[in-house]
C-alpha positions in Angstrom: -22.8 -86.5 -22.4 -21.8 -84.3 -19.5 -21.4 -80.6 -18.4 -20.0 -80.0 -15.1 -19.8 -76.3 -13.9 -17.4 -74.8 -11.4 -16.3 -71.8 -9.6 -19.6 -70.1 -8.2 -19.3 -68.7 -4.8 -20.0 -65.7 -2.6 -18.0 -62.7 -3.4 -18.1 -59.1 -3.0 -19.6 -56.2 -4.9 -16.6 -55.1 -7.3 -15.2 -59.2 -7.0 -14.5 -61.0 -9.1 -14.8 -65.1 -10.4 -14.0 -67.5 -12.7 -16.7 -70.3 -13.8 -15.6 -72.9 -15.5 -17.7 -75.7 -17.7 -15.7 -79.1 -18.5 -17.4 -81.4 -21.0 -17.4 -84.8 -21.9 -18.6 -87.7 -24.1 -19.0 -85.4 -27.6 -16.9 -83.6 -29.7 -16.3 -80.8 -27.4 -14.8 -78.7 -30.9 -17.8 -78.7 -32.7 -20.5 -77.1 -30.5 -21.1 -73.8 -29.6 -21.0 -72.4 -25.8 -23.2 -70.0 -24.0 -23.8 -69.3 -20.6 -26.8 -68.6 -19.4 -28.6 -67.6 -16.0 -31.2 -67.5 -13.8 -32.0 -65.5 -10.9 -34.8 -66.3 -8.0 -38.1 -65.7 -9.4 -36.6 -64.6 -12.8 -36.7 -66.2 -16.4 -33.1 -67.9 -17.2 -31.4 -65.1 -19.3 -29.0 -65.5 -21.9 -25.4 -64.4 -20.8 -22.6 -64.9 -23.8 -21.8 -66.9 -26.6 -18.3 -68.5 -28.0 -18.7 -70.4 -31.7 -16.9 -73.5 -31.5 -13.9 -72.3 -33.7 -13.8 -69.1 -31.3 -14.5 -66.8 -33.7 -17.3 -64.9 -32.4 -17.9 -64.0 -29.1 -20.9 -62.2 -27.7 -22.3 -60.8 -25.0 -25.7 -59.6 -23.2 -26.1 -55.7 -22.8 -25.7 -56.0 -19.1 -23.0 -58.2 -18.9 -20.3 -56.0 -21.9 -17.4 -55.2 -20.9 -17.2 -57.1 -17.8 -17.7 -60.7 -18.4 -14.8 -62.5 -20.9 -16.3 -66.1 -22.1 -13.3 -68.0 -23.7 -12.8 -71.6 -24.7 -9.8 -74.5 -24.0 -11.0 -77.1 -27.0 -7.6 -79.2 -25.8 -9.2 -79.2 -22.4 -12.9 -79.7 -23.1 -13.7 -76.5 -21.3 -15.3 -73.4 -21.5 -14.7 -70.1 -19.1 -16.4 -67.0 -18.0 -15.1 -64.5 -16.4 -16.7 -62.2 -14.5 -15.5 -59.2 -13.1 -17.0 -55.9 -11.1 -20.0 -58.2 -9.8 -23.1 -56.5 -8.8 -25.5 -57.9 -6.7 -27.7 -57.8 -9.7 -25.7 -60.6 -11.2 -26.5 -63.2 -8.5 -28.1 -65.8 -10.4 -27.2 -69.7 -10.9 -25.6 -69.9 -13.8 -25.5 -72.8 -16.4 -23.3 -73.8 -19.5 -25.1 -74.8 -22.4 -23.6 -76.6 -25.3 -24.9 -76.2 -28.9 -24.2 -78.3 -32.0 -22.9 -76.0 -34.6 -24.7 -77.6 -37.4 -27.5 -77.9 -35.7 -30.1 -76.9 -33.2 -30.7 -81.0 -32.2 -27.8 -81.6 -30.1 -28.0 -79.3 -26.9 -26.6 -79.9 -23.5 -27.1 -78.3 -20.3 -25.1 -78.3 -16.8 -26.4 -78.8 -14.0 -25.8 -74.9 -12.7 -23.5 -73.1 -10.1 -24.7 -70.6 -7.5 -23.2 -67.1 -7.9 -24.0 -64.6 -5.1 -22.7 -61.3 -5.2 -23.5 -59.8 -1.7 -21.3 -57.7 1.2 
């Protein structure tokens, strides 16, 4: 079982990015995705949610309305993207992959460093 994260980077207040999570070696369809971070110092903080059929999506306080987590289930892959960054969202953040039947099977990625600074 594998989760690979991409996309992180340095970018701009007001920027914008696109993570990406690709997994492998289970049924990518039937699990749940979230995306969580964690900033330097700080607790790892849940970010959003997509059910593995895609329909529900939700999304912490501080991240509404400006962060989009969507799935490819013919690609493996989940997405979140992020747009008017604040340096407040500088974190590294980590995909996390949730049997929907049950709490047993969980998977983690190994993280990718998002900076949002000028």
């Amino acid at each position: 079982v594998q989760l690979v994260e991409s996309g992180g980077g340095l970018v701009q207040p007001g920027g914008s990015l696109r993570l990406s999570c690709a997994g492998s070696g289970f049924t990518f369809s039937n699990y749940d995705m979230r995306w969580y971070r964690q900033a330097p110092g700080k607790e790892r903080e849940y970010v959003a949610l997509i059910s593995s059929t895609e329909g529900s999506k939700k999304y912490a306080n501080s991240v509404k309305d400006r962060f989009t987590i969507s799935r490819d289930n013919a690609k493996n892959t989940a997405y979140l993207e992020m747009n008017s960054l604040k340096p407040e969202d500088t974190a590294v953040y980590y995909c996390n992959a949730r049997f929907r039947f049950s709490n047993d099977f969980d998977y983690w990625g190994q993280g990718t460093q998002v900076t949002v600074s000028s």
